[in-house]
TORDOMI-246906 format. One record per residue (C-alpha): residue number from 0; residue in one letter; x, y, z. Coordinates in steps of 0.05 Angstrom, whole numbers, padded with zeros to 5 digits. Layout:
BEGIN
SITE   i aa      X      Y      Z
SITE NUM  A      X      Y      Z
...
//
This chain:
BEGIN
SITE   i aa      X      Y      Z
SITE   0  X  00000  00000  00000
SITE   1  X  00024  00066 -00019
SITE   2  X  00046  00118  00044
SITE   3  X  00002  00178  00051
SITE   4  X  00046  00240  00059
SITE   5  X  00019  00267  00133
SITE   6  X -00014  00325  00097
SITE   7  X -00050  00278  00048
SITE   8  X -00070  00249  00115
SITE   9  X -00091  00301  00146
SITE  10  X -00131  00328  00095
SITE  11  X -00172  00270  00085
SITE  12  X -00189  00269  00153
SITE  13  X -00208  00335  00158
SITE  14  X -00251  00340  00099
SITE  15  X -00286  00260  00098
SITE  16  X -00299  00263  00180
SITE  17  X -00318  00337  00181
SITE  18  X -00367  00322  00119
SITE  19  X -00337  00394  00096
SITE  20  X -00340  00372  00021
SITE  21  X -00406  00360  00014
SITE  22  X -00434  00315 -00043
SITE  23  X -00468  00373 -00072
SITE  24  X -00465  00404 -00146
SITE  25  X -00426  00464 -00153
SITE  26  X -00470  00539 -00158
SITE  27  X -00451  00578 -00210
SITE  28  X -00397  00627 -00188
SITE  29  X -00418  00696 -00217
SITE  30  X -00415  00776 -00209
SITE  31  X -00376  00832 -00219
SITE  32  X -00322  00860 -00166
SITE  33  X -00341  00918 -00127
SITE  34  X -00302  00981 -00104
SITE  35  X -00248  00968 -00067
SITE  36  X -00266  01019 -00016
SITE  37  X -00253  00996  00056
SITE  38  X -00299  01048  00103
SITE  39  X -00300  01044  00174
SITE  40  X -00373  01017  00200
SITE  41  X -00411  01039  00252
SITE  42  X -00480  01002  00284
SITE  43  X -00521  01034  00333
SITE  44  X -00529  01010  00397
SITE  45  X -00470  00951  00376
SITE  46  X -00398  00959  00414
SITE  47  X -00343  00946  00361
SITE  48  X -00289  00894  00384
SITE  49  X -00216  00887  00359
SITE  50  X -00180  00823  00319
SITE  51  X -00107  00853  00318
SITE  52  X -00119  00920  00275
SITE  53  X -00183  00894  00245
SITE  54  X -00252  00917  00278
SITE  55  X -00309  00874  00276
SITE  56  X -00385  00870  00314
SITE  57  X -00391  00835  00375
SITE  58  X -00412  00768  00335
SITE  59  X -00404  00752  00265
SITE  60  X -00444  00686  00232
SITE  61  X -00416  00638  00210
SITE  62  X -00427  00607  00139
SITE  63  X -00432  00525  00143
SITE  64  X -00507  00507  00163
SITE  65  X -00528  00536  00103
SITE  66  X -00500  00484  00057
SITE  67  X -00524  00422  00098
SITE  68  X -00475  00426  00154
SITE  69  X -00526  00393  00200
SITE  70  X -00571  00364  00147
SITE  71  X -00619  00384  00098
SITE  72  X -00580  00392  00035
SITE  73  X -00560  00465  00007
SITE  74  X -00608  00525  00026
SITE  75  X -00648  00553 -00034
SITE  76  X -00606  00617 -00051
SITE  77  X -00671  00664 -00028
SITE  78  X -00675  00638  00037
SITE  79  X -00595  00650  00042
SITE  80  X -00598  00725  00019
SITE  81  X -00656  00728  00072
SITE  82  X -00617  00707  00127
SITE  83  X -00555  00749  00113
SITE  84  X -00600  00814  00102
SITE  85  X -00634  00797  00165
SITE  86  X -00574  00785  00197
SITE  87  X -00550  00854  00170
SITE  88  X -00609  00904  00193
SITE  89  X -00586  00865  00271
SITE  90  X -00530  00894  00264
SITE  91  X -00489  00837  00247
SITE  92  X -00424  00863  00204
SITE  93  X -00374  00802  00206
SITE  94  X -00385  00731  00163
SITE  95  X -00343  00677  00149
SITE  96  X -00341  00624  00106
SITE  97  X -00289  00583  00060
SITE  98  X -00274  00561  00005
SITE  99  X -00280  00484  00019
SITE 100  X -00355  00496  00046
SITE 101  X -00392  00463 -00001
SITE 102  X -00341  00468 -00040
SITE 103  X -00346  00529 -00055
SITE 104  X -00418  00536 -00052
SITE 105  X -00428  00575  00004
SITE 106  X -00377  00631 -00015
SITE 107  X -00429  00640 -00072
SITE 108  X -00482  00641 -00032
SITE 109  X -00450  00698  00013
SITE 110  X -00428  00730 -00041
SITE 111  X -00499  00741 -00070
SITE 112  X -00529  00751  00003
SITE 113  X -00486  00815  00019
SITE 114  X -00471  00850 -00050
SITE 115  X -00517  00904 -00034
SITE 116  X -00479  00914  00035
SITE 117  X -00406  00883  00017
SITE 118  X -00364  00954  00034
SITE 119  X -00401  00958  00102
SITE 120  X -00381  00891  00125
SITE 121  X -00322  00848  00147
SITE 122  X -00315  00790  00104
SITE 123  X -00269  00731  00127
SITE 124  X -00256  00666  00080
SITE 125  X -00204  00615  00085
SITE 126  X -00154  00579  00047
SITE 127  X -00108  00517  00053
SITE 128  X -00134  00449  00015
SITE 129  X -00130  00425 -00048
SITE 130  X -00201  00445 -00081
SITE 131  X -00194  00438 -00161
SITE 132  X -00262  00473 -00190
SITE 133  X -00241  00425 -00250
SITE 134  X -00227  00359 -00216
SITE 135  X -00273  00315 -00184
SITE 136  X -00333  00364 -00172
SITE 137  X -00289  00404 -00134
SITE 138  X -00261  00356 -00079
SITE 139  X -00197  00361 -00044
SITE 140  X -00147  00312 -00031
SITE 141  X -00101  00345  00011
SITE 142  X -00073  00404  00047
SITE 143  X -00044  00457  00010
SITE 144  X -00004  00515  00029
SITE 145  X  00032  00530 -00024
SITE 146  X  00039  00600 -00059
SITE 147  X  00007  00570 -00117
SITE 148  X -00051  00545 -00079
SITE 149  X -00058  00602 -00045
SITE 150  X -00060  00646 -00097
SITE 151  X -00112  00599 -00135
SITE 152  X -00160  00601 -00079
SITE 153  X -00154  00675 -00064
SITE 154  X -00170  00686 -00137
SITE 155  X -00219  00643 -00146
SITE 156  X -00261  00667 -00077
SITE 157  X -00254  00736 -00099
SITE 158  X -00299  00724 -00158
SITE 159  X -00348  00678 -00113
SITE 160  X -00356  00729 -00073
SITE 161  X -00364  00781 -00120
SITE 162  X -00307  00833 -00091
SITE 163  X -00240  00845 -00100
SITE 164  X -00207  00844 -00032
SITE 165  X -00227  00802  00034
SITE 166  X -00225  00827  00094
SITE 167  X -00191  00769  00142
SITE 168  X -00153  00708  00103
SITE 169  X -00148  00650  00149
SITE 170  X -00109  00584  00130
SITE 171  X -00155  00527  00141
SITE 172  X -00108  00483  00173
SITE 173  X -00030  00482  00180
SITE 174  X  00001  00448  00126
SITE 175  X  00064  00406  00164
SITE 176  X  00094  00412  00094
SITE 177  X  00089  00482  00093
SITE 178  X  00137  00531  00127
SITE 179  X  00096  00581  00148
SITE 180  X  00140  00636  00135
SITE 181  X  00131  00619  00062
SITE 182  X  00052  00622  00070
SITE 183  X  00061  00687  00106
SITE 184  X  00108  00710  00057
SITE 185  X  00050  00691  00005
SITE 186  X  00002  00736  00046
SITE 187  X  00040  00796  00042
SITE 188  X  00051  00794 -00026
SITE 189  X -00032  00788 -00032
SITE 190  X -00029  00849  00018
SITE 191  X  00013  00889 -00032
SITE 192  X -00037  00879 -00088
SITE 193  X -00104  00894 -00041
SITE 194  X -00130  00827 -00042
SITE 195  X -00127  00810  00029
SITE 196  X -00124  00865  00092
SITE 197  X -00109  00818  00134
SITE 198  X -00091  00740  00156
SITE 199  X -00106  00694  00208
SITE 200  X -00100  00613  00229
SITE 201  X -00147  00564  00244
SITE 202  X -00125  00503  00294
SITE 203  X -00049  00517  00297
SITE 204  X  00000  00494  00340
SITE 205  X  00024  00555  00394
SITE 206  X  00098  00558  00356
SITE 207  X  00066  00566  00292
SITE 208  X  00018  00625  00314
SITE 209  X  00089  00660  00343
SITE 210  X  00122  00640  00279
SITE 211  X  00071  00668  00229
SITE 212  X  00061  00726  00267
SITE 213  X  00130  00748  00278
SITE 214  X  00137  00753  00190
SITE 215  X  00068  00785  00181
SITE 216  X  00025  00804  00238
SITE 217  X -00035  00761  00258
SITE 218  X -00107  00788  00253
SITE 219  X -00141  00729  00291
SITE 220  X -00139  00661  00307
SITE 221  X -00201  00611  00293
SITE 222  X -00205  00556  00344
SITE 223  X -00258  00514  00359
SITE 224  X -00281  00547  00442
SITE 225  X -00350  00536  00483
SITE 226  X -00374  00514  00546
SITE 227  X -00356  00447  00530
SITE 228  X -00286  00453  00493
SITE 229  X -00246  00497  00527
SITE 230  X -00172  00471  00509
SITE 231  X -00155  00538  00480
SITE 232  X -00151  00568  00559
SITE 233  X -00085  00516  00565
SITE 234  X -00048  00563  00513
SITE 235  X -00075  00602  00455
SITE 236  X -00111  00646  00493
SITE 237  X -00051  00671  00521
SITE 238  X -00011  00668  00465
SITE 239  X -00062  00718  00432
SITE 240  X -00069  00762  00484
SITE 241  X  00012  00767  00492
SITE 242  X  00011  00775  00416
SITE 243  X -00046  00823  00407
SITE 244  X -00074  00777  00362
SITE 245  X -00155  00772  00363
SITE 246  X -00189  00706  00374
SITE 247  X -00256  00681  00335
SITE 248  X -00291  00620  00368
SITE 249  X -00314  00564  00311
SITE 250  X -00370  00528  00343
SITE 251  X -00385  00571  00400
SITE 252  X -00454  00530  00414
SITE 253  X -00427  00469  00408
SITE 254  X -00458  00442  00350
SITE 255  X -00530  00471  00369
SITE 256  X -00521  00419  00438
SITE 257  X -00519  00485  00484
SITE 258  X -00584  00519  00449
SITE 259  X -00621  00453  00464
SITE 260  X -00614  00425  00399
SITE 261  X -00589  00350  00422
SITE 262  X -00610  00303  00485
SITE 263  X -00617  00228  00486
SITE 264  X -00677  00227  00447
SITE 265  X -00643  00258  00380
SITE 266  X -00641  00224  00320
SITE 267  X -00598  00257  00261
SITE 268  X -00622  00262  00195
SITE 269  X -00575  00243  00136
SITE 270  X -00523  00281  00127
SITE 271  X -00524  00315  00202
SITE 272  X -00443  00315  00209
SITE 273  X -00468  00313  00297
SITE 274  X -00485  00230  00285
SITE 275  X -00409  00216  00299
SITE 276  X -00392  00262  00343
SITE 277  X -00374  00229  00412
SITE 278  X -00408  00277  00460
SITE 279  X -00473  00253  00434
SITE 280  X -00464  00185  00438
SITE 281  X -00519  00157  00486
SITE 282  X -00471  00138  00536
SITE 283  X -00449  00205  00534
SITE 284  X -00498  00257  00527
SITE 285  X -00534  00247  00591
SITE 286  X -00477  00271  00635
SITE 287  X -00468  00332  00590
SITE 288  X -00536  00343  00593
SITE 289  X -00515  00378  00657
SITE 290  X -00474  00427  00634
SITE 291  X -00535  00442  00580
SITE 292  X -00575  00455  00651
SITE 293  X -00521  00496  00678
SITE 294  X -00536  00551  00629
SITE 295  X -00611  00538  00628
SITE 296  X -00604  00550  00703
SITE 297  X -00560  00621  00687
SITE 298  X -00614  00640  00639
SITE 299  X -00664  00633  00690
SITE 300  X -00625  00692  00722
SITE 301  X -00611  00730  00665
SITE 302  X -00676  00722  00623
SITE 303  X -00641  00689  00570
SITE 304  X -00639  00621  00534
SITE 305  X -00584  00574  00548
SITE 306  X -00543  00597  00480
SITE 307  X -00553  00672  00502
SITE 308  X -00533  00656  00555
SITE 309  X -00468  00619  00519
SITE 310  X -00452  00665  00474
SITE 311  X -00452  00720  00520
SITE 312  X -00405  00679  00569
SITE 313  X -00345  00671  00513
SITE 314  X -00357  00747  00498
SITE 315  X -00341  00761  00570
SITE 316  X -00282  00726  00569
SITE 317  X -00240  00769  00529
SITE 318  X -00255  00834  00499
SITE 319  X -00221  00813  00437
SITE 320  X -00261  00749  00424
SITE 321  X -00317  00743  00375
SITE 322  X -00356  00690  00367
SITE 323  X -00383  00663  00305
SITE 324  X -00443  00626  00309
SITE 325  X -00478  00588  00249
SITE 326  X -00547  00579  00235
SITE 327  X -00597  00569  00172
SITE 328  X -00658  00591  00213
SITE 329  X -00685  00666  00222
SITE 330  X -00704  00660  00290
SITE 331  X -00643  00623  00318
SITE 332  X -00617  00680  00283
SITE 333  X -00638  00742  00321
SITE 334  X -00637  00696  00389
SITE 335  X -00565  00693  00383
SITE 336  X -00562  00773  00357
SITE 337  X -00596  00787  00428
SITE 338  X -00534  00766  00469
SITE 339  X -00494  00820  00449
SITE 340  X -00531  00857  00500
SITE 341  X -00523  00805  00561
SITE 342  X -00461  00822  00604
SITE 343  X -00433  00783  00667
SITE 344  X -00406  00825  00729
SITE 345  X -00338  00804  00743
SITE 346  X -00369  00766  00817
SITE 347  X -00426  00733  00771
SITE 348  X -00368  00720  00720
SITE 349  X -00323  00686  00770
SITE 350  X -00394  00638  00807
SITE 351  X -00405  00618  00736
SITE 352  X -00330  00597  00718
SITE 353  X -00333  00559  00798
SITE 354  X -00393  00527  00774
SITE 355  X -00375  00506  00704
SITE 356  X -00314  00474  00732
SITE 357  X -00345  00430  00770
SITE 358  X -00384  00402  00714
SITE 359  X -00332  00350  00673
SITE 360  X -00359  00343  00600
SITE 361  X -00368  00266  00568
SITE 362  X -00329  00234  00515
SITE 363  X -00280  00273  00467
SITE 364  X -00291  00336  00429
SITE 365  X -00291  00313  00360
SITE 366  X -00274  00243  00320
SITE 367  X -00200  00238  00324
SITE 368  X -00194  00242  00253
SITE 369  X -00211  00315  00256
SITE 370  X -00169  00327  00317
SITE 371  X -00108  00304  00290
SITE 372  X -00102  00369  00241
SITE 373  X -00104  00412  00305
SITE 374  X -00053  00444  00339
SITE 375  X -00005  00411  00277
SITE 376  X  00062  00456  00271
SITE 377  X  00085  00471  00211
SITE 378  X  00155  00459  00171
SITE 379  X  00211  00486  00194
SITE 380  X  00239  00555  00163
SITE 381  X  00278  00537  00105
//
């Protein structure tokens, strides 16, 4: 049997367990760029937070539920543009997405969503497999950091999502191949042209976040953080905060578990990437059931649901941390909007961090397919 290279590894385990290249056909990339004219935003009533130089909304949304994520195959493109514009006149001003969602899909499905908004908002998309538009139906068979990749893939999400320049560049996932001074290197040569404002990393290892941000400076890094993963307080939250680097939670309701969304009595519908996930298992999901009552219990107190009440706890973590939660429905939509405006005292702050400790969360975080591409390092410096 032929060897897989550990990025060919990786990359198959990131995108077959994580269900990120979804068996769907490709939408029709389409638009015209628009002016490359990068205002400063302002919401009423909405506190602006900071990722490194770049400033952002309290929460951004993030861009996977709408192309079957959790089941349900890809959103019709009105109910998309819907969401986004609703999302919008909240106040929202930050979305993410990638270029392997779908593949590809849902960077056309943004792209569409915000065009009548696109210079008022922060747009973040993300790099770093191999997705060939002409191979395959677009699927990926491994990481890819290379300058040539890179370029490809800023290129060809630029025209998905109808503008010329993104606001926030993340690689996907390290590429161990990869030095990442070259990818940085890569990044401020996109800089130079107005392409990209700024960079960040999703899921690397602590040296690499020092490494890449000592050749170009670090926007923000994407890491997977809720009430019931909360590895990144071992390390990377400290490395950001030494760094001045801003930090953007993936996941931040764990999978819809903390807005009710899973007990024992779920059944996932095909495609629902949540069947395999550990936490859920039935021997499982009854102890972290508890932690699920923990916030009901806080929202009791607060007059908020158990994800307002989540959302609003990683916001009062860090000033600098934004949380980006997904959704395809309207009214999960503006629940999660509403916890911009709960806030924690630092004495309630500290009774619900006592609290939470005592809770200990059942089974592992994600399949360890998908957990071996975190915290990778990558190449050494040529």
């Amino acid at each position: 049997m032929k060897q897989q290279s550990r990025r060919d590894f990786l990359a198959k385990n990131i995108l077959t367990g994580a269900g990120l290249l979804a068996a769907q056909p490709l939408l029709a990339a389409a638009g015209a760029a628009t002016s490359n004219d990068h205002e400063t935003f302002d919401v009423p009533g909405s506190k602006k937070r900071r990722l490194g130089k770049l400033e952002v909304t309290p929460q951004g949304l993030g861009g996977l539920p709408v192309v079957g994520f959790y089941g349900g195959g890809v959103r019709e493109q009105a109910h998309v543009n819907k969401l986004y514009r609703t999302a919008y006149e909240n106040g929202v001003r930050f979305f993410d997405t990638a270029e392997v969602y779908g593949p590809m899909t849902n960077e056309t499905q943004i792209g569409e969503a915000i065009a009548p908004f696109r210079k008022e908002v922060v747009l973040a998309t993300k790099f770093g497999f191999n997705v060939d538009p002409n191979h395959q139906n677009g699927r990926g068979r491994a990481l890819n950091s290379r300058p040539e990749n890179i370029r490809r893939a800023i290129d060809g999400s630029l025209k998905r999502l109808r503008t010329d320049y993104v606001d926030l560049f993340y690689q996907h996932r390290v590429d161990p191949e990869v030095p990442i001074e070259e990818v940085a290197g890569t990044i401020k040569e996109l800089m130079k042209e107005g392409k990209v404002l700024h960079w960040g990393l999703s899921e690397p290892g602590l040296n690499t976040i020092r490494r890449a941000n000592a050749e170009q400076p670090l926007a923000a890094i994407q890491n997977e953080y809720s009430l019931w993963t909360r590895d990144v307080e071992k390390g990377t939250l400290a490395v950001c905060e030494e760094l001045g680097i801003g930090f953007v939670p993936w996941c931040p309701l764990g999978y819809g578990f903390l807005a009710g969304a899973i007990n024992e009595n779920s059944r996932f519908i095909q495609g629902d990437f949540r069947a395999i996930l550990p936490r859920v298992t039935l021997e499982n999901i009854k102890q972290n059931l508890r932690l699920l009552d923990y916030a009901k219990e806080w929202g009791l107190r607060k007059r908020a649901t158990a994800a307002q009440i989540s959302l609003a706890w990683l916001q009062a973590q860090k000033p600098w941390i934004v949380p980006i939660p997904g959704t395809s429905n309207l009214v999960h939509l503006k629940e999660n909007i509403v916890a911009n405006s709960i806030t924690f005292t630092k004495a309630e702050l500290a009774e619900f961090n006592a609290g939470l400790s005592a809770i200990e969360v059942a089974g592992s975080k994600n399949t360890q397919q998908i957990m071996d591409a975190m915290g990778v390092e990558a190449a050494p410096k040529k």
